[in-house]
Structures are given as structure tokens and as C-alpha cells.
Predicted model as a PDB file, atoms N, CA, C, CB and O in Angstrom, pLDDT in the B-factor column:
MODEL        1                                                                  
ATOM      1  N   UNK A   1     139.479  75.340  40.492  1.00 80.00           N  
ATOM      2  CA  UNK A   1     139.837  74.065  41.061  1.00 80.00           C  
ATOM      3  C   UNK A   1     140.377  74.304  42.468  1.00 80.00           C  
ATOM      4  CB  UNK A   1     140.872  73.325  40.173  1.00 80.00           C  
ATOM      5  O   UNK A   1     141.016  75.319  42.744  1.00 80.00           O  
ATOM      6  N   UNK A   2     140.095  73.310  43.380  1.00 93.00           N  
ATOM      7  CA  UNK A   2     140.186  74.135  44.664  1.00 93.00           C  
ATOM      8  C   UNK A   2     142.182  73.130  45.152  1.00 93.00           C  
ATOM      9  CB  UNK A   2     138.171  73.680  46.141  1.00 93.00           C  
ATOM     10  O   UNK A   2     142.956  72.415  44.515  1.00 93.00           O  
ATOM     11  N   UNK A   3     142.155  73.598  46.304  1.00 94.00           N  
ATOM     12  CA  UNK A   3     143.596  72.757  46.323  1.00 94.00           C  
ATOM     13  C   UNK A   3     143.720  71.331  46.276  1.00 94.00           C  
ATOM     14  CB  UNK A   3     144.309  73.010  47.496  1.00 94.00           C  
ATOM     15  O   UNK A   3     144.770  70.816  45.890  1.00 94.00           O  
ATOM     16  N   UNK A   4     142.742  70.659  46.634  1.00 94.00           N  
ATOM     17  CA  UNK A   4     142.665  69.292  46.770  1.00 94.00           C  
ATOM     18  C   UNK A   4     142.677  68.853  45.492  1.00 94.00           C  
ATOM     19  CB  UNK A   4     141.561  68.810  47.509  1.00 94.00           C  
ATOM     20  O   UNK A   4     143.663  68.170  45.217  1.00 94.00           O  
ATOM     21  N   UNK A   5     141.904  69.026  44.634  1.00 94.00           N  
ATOM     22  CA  UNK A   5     141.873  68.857  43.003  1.00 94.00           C  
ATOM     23  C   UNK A   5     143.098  68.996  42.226  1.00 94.00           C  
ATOM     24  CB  UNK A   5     140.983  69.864  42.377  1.00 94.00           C  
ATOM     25  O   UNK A   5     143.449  68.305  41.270  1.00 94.00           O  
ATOM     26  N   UNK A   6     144.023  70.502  43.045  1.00 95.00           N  
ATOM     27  CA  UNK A   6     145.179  70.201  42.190  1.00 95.00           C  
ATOM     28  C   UNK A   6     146.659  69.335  42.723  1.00 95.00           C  
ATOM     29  CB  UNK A   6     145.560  71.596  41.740  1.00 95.00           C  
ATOM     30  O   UNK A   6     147.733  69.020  42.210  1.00 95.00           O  
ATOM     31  N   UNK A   7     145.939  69.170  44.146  1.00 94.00           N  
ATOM     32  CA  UNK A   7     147.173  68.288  44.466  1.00 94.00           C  
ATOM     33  C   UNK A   7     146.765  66.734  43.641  1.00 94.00           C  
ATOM     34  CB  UNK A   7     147.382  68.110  46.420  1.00 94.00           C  
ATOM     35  O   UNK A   7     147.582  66.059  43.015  1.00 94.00           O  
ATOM     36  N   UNK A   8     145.725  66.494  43.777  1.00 94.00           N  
ATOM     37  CA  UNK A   8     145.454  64.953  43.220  1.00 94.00           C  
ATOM     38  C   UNK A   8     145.733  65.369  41.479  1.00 94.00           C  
ATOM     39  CB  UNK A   8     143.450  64.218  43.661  1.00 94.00           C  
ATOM     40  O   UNK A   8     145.744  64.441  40.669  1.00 94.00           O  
ATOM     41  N   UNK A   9     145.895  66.441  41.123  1.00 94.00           N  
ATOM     42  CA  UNK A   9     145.983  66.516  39.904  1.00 94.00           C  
ATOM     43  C   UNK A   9     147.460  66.132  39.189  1.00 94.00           C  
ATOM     44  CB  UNK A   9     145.539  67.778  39.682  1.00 94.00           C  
ATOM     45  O   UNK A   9     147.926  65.535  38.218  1.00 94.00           O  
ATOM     46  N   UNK A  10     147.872  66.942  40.426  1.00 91.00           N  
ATOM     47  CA  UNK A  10     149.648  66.843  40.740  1.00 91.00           C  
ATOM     48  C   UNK A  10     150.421  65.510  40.675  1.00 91.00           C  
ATOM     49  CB  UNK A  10     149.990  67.298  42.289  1.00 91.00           C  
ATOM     50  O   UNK A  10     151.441  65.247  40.037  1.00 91.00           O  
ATOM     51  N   UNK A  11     149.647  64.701  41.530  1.00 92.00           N  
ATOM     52  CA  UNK A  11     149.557  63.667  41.702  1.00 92.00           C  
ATOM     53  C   UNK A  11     150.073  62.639  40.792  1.00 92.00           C  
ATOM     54  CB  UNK A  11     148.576  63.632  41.927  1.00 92.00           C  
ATOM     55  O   UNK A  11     151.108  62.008  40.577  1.00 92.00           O  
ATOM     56  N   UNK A  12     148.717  62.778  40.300  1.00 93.00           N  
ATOM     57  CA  UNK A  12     148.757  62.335  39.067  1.00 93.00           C  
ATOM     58  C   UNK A  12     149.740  62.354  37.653  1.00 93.00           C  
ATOM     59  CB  UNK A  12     147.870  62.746  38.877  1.00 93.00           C  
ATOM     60  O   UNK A  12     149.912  61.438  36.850  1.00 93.00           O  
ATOM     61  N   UNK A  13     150.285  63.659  37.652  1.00 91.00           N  
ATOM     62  CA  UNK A  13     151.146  63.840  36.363  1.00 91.00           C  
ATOM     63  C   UNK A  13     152.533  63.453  36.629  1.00 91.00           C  
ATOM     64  CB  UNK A  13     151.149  65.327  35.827  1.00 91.00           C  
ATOM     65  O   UNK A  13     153.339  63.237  35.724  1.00 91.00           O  
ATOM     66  N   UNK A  14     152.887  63.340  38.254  1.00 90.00           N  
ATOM     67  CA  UNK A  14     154.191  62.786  38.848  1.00 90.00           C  
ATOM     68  C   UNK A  14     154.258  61.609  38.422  1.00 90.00           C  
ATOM     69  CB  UNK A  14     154.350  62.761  40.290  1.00 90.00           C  
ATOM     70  O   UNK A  14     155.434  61.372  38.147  1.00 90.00           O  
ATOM     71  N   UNK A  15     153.187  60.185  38.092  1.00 92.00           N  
ATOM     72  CA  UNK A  15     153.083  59.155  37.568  1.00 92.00           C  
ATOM     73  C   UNK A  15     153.524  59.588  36.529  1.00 92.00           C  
ATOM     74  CB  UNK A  15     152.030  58.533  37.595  1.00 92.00           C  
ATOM     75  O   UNK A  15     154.569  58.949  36.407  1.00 92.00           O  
ATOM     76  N   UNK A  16     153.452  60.189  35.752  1.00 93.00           N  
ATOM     77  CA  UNK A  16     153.776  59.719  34.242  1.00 93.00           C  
ATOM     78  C   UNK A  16     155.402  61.026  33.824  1.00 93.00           C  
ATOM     79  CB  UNK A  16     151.816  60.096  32.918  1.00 93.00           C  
ATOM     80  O   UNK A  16     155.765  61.285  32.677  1.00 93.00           O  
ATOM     81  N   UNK A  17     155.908  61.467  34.815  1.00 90.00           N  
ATOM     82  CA  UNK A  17     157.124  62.382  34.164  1.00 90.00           C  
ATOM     83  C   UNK A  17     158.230  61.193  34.349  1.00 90.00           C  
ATOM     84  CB  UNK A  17     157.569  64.096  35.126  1.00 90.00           C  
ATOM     85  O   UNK A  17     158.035  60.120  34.919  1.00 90.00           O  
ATOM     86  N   UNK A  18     159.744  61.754  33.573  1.00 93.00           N  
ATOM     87  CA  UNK A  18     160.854  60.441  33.414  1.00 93.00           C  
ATOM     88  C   UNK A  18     161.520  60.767  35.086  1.00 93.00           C  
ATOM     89  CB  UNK A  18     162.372  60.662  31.700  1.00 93.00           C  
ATOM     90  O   UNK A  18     160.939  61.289  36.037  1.00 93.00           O  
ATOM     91  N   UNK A  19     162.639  60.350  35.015  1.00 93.00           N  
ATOM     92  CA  UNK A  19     163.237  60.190  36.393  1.00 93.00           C  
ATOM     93  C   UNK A  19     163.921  61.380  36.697  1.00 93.00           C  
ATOM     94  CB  UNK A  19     164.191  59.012  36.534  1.00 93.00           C  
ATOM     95  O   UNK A  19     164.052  61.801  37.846  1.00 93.00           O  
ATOM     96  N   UNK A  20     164.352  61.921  35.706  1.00 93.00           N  
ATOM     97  CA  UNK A  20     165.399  62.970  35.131  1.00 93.00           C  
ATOM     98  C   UNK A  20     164.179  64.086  35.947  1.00 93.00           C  
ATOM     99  CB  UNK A  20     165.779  63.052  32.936  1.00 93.00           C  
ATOM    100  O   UNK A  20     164.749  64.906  36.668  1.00 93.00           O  
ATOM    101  N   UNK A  21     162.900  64.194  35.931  1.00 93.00           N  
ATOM    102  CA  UNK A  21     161.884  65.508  36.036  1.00 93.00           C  
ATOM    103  C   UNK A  21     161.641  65.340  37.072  1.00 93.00           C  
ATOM    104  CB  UNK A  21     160.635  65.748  35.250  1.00 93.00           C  
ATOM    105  O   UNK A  21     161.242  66.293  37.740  1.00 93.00           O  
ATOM    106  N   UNK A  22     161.811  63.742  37.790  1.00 92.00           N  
ATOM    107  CA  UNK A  22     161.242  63.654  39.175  1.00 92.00           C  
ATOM    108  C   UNK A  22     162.122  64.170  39.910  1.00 92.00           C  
ATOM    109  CB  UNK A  22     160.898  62.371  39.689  1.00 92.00           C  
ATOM    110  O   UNK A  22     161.667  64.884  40.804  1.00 92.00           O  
ATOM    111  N   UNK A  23     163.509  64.043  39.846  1.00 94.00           N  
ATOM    112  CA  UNK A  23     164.614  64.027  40.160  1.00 94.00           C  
ATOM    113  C   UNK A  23     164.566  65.699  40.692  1.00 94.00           C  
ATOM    114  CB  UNK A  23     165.579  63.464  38.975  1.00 94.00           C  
ATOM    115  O   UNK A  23     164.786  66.026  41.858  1.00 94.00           O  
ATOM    116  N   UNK A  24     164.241  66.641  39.608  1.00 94.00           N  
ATOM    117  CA  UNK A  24     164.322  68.083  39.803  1.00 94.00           C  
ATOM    118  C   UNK A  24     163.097  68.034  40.312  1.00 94.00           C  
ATOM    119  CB  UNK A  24     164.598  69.091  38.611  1.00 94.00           C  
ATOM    120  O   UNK A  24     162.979  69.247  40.487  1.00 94.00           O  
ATOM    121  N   UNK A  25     161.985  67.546  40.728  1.00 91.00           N  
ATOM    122  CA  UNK A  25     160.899  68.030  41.451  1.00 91.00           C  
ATOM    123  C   UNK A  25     161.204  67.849  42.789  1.00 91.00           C  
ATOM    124  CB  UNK A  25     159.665  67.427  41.110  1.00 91.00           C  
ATOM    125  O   UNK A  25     160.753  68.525  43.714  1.00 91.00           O  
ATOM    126  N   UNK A  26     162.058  66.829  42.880  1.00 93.00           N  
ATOM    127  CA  UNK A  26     162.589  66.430  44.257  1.00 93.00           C  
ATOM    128  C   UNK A  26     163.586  67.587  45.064  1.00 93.00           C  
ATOM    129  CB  UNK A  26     163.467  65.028  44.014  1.00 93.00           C  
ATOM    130  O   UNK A  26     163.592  67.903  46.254  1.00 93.00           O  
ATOM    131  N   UNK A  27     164.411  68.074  43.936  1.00 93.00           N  
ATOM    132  CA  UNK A  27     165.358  68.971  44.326  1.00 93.00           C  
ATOM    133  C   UNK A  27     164.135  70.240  45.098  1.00 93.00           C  
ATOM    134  CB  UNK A  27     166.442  69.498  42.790  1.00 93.00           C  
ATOM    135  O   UNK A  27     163.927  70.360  46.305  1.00 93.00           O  
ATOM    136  N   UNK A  28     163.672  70.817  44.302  1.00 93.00           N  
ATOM    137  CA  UNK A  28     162.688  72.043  43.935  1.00 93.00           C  
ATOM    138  C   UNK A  28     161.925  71.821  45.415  1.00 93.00           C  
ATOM    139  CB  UNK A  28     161.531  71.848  42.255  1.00 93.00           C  
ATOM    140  O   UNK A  28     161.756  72.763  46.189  1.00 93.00           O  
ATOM    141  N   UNK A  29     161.545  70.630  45.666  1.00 91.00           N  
ATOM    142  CA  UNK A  29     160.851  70.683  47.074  1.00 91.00           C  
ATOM    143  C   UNK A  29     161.483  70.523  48.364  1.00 91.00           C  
ATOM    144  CB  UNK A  29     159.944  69.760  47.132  1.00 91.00           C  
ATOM    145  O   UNK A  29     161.135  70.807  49.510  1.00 91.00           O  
ATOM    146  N   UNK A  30     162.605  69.938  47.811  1.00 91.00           N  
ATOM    147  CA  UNK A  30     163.848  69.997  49.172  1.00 91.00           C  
ATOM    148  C   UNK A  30     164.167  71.468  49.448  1.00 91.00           C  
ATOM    149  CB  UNK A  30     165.538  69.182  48.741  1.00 91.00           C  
ATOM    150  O   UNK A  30     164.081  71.837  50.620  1.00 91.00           O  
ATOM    151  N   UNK A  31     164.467  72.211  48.661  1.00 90.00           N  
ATOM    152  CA  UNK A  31     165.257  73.740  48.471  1.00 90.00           C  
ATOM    153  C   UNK A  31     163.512  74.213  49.320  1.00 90.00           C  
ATOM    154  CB  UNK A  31     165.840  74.551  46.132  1.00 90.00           C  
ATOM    155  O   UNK A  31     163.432  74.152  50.547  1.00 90.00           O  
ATOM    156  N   UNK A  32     162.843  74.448  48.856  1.00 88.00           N  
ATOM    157  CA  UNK A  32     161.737  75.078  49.168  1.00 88.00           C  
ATOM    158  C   UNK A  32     161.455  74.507  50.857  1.00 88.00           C  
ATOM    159  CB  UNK A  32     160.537  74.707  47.961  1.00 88.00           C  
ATOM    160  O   UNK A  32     161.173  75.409  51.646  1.00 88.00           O  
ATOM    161  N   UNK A  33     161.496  73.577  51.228  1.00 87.00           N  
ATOM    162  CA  UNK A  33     161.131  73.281  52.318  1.00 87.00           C  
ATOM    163  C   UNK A  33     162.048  73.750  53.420  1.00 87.00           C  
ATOM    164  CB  UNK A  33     160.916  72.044  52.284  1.00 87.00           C  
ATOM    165  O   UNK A  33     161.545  74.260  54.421  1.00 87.00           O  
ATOM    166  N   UNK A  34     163.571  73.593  53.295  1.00 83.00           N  
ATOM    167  CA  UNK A  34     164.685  74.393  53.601  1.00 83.00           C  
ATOM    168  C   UNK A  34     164.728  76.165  53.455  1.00 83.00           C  
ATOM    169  CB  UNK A  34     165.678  73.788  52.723  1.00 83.00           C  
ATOM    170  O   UNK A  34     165.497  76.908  54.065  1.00 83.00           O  
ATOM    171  N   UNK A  35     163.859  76.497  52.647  1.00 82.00           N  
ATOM    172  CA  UNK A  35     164.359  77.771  52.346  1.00 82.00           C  
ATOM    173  C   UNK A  35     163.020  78.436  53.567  1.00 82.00           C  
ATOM    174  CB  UNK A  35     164.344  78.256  50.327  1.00 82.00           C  
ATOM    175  O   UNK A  35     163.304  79.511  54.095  1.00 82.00           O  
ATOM    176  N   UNK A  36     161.741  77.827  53.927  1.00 83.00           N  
ATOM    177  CA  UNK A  36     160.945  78.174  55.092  1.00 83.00           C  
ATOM    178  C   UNK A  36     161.492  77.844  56.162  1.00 83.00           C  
ATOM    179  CB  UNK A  36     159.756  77.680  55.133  1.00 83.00           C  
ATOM    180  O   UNK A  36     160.699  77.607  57.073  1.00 83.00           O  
ATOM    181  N   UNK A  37     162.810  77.715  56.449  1.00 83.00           N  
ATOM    182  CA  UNK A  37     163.367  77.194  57.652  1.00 83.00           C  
ATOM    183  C   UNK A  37     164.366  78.284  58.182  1.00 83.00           C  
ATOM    184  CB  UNK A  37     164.068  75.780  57.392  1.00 83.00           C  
ATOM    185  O   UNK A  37     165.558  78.077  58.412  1.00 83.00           O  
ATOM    186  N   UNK A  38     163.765  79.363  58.327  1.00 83.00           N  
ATOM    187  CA  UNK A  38     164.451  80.996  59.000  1.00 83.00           C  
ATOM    188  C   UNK A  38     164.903  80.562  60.298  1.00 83.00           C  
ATOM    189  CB  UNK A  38     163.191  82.500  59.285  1.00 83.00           C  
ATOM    190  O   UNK A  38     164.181  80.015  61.131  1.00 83.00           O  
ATOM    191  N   UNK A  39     166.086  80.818  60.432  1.00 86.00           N  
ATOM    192  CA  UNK A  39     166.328  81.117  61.778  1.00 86.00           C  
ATOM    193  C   UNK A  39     166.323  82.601  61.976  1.00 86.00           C  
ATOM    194  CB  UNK A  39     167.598  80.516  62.225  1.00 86.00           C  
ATOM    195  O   UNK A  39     166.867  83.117  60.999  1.00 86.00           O  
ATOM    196  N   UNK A  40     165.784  83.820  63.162  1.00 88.00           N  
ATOM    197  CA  UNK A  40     165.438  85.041  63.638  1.00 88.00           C  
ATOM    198  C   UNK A  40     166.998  85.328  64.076  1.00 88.00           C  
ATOM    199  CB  UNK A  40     164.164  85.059  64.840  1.00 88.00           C  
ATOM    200  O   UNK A  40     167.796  84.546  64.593  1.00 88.00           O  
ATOM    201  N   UNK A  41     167.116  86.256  63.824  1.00 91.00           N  
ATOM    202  CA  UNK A  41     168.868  87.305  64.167  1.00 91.00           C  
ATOM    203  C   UNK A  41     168.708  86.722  65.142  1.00 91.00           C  
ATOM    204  CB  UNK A  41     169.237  89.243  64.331  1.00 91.00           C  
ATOM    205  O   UNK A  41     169.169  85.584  65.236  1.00 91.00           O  
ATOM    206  N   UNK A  42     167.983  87.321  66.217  1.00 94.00           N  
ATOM    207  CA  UNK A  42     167.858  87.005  67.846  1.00 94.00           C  
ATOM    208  C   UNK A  42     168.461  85.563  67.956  1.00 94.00           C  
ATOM    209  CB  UNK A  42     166.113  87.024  68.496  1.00 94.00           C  
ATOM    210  O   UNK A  42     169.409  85.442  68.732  1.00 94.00           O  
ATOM    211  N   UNK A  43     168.094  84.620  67.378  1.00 93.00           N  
ATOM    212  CA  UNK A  43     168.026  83.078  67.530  1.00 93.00           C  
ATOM    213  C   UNK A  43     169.492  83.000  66.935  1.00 93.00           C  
ATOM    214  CB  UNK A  43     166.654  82.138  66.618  1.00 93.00           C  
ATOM    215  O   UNK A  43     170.075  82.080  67.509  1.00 93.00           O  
ATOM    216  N   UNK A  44     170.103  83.462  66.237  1.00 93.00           N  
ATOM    217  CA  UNK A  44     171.047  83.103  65.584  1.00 93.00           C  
ATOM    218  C   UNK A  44     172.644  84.035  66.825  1.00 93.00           C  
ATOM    219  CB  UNK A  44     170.624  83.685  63.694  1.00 93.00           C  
ATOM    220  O   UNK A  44     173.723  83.508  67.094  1.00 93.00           O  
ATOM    221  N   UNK A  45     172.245  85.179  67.194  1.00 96.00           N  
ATOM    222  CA  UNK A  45     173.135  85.870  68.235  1.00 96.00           C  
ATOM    223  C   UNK A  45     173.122  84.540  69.382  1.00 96.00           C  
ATOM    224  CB  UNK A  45     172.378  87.584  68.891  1.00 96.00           C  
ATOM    225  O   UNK A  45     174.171  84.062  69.812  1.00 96.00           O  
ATOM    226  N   UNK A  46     172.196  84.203  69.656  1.00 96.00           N  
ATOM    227  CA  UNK A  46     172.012  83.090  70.917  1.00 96.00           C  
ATOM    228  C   UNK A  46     172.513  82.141  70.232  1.00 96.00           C  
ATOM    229  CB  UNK A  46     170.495  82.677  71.576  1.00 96.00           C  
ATOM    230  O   UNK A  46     173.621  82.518  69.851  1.00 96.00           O  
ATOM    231  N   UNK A  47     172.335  81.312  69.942  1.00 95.00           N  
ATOM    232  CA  UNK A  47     173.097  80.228  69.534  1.00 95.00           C  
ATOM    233  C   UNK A  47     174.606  80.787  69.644  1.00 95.00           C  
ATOM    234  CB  UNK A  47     172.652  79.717  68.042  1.00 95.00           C  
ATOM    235  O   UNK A  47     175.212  80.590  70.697  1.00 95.00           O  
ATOM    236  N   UNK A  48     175.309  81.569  68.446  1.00 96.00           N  
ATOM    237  CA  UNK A  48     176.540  81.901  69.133  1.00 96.00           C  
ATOM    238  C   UNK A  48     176.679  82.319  70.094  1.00 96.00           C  
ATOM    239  CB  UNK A  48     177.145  82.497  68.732  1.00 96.00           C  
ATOM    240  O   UNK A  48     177.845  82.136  70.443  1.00 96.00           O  
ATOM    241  N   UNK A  49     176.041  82.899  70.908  1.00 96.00           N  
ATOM    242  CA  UNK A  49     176.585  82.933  72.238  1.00 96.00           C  
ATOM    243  C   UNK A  49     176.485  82.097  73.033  1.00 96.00           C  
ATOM    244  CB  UNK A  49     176.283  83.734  72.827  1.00 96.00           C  
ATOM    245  O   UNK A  49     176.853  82.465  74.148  1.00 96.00           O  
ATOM    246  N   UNK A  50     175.973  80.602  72.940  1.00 94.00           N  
ATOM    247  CA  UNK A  50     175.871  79.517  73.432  1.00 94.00           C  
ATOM    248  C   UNK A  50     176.875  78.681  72.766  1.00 94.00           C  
ATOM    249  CB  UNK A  50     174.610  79.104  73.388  1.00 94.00           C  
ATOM    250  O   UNK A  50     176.933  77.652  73.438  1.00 94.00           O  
ATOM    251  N   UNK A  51     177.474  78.625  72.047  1.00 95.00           N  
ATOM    252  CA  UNK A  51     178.449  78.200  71.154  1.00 95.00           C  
ATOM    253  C   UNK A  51     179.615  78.663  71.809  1.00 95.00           C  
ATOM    254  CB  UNK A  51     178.292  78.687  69.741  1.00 95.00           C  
ATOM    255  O   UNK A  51     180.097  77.941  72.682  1.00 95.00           O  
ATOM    256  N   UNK A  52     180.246  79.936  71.485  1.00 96.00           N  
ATOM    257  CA  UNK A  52     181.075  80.857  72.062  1.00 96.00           C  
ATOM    258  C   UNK A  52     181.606  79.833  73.531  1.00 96.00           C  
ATOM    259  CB  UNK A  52     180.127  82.466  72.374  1.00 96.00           C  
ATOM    260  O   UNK A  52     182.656  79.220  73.726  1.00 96.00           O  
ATOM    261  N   UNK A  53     180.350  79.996  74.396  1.00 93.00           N  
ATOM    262  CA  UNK A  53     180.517  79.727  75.823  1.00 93.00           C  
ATOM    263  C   UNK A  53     181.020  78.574  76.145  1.00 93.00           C  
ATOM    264  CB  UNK A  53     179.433  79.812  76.494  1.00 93.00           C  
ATOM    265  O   UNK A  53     181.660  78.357  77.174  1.00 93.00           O  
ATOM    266  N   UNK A  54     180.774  77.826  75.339  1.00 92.00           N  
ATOM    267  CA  UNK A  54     180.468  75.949  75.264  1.00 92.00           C  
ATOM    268  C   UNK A  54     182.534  75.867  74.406  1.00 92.00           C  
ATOM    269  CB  UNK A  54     178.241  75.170  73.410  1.00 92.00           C  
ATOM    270  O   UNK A  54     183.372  75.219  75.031  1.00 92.00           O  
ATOM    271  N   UNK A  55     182.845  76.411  73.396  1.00 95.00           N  
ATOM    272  CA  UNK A  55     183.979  76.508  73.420  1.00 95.00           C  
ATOM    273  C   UNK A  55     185.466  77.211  74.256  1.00 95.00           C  
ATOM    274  CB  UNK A  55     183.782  76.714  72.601  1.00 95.00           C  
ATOM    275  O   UNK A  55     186.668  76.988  74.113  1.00 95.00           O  
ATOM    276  N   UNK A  56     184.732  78.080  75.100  1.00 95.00           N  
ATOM    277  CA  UNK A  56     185.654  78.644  76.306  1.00 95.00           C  
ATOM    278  C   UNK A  56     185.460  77.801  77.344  1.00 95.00           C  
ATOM    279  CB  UNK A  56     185.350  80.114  76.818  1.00 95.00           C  
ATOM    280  O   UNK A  56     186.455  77.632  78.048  1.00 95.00           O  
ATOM    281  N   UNK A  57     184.045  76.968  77.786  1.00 92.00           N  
ATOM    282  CA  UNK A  57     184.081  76.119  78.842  1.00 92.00           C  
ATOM    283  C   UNK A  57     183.501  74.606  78.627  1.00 92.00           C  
ATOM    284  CB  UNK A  57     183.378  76.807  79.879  1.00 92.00           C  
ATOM    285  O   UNK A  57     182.537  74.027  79.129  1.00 92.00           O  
ATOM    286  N   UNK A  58     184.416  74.233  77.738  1.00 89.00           N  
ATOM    287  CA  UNK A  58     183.849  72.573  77.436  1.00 89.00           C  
ATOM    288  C   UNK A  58     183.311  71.803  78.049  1.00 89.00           C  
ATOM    289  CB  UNK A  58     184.549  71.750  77.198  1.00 89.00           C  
ATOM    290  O   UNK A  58     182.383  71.090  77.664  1.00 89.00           O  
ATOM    291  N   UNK A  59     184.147  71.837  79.825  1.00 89.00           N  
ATOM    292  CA  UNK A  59     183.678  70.908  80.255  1.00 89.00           C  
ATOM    293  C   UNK A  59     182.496  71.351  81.497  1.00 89.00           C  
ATOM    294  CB  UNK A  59     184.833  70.098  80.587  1.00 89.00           C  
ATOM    295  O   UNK A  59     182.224  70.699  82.505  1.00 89.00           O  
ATOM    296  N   UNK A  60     181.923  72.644  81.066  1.00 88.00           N  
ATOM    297  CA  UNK A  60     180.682  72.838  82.214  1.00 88.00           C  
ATOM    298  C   UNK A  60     179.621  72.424  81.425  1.00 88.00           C  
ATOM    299  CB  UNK A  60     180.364  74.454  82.874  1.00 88.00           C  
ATOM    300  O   UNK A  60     179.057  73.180  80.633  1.00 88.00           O  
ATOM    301  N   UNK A  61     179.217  70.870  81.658  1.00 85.00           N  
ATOM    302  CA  UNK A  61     178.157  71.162  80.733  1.00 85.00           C  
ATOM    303  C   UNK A  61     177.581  69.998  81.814  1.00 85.00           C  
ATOM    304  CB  UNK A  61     178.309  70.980  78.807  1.00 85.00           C  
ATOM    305  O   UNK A  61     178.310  69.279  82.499  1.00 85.00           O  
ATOM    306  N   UNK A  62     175.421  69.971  81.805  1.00 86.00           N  
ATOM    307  CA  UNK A  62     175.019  68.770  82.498  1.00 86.00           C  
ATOM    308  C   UNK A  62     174.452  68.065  81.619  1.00 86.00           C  
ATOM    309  CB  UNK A  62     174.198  68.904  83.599  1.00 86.00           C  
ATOM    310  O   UNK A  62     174.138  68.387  80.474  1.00 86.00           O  
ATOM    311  N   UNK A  63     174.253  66.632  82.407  1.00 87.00           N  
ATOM    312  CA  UNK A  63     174.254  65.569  81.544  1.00 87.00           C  
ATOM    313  C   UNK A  63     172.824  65.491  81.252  1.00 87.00           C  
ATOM    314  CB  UNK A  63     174.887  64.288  82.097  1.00 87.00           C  
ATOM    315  O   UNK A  63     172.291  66.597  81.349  1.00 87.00           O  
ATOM    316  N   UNK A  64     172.247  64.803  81.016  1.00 91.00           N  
ATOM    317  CA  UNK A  64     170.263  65.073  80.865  1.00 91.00           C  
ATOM    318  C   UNK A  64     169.890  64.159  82.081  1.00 91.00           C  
ATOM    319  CB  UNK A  64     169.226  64.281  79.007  1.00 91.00           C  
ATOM    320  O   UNK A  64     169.122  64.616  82.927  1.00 91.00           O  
ATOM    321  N   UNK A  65     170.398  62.881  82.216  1.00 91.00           N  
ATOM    322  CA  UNK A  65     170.238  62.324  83.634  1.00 91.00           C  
ATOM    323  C   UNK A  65     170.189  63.213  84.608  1.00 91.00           C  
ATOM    324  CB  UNK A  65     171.226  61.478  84.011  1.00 91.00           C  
ATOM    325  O   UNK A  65     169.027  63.576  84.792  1.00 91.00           O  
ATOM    326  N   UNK A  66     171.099  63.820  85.450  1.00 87.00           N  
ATOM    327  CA  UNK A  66     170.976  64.725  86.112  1.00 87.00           C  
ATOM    328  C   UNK A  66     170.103  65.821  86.493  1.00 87.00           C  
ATOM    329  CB  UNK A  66     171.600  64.956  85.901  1.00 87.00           C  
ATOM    330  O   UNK A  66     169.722  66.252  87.581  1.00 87.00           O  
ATOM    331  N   UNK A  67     169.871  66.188  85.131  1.00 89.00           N  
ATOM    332  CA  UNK A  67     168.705  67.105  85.413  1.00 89.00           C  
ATOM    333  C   UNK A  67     167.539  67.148  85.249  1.00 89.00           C  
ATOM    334  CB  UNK A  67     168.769  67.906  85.068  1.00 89.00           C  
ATOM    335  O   UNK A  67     166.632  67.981  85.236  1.00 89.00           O  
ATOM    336  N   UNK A  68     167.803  65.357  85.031  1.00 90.00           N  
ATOM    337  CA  UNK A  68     165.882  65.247  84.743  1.00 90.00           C  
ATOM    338  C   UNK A  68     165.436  64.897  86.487  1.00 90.00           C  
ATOM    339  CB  UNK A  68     165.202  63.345  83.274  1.00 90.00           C  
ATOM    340  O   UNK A  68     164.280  65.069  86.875  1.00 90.00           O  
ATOM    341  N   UNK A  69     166.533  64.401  87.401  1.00 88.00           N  
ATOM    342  CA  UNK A  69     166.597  64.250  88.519  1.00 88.00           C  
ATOM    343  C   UNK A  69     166.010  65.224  88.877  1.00 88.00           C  
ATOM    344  CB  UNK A  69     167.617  64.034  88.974  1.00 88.00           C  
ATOM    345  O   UNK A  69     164.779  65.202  88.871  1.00 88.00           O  
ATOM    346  N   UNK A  70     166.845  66.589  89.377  1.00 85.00           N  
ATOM    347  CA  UNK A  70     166.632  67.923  89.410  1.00 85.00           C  
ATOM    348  C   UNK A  70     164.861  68.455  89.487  1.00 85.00           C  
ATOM    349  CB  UNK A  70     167.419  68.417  88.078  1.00 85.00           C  
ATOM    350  O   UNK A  70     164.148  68.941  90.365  1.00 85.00           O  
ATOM    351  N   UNK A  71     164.649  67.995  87.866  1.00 80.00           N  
ATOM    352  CA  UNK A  71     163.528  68.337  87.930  1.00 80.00           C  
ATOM    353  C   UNK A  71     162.593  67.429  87.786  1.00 80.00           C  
ATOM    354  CB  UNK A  71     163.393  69.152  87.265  1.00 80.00           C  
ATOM    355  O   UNK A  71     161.406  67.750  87.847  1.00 80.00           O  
TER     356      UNK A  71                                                      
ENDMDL                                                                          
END                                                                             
């Protein structure tokens, strides 16, 4: 059965489970969709160090007006 067949198959059996099963299918695909959502070391050092910076200098920051000027 190729994928299309078993998603419509899928589909299909979601019609007929109680609320209680939908309920955990819902969970099961939230967690899963979240759990492909890696942030890379690299990405995660940067951010704190953009964090870090942004709490030692609150108020250097530009506005988006400004720099859409700019550019």
C-alpha cells in the first residue's frame, strides 16, 4: 500500500476512534512534530550569546522602522 492509501486509510479509522484515542493521537503528533524541531549547538551558543548581550545592554537595540530605512 503506497503512502497515500495509508494516509486515507488513517483517515478513515480517526472517524470512528472515541475522544479519549483522539485525544492521545493528538498528543503523539504534537510531541513528534516538536521533537523534529532541533535547534544545532552552534544555534543554541548564539542565541545565548545574543541573549547574554541584550541583558548587559538593554537599551542598544534598533527598531525595525529604522532599519528598514537603512536598507
Amino acid at each position: 500500500m503506497d503512502l497515500s492509501a495509508r494516509k486515507y486509510s488513517f483517515i478513515e479509522e480517526i472517524f470512528k476512534v472515541e475522544e479519549e484515542t483522539f485525544e492521545k493521537l493528538e498528543r503523539i503528533l504534537k510531541k513528534d512534530k516538536l521533537d523534529k524541531l532541533v535547534i544545532s549547538s552552534d544555534h543554541k551558543v548564539e542565541l545565548d550569546n545574543r541573549l547574554n548581550e541584550y541583558k548587559q545592554n538593554p537599551q542598544d537595540l534598533l527598531d525595525w522602522d529604522s532599519v528598514k530605512k537603512e536598507w
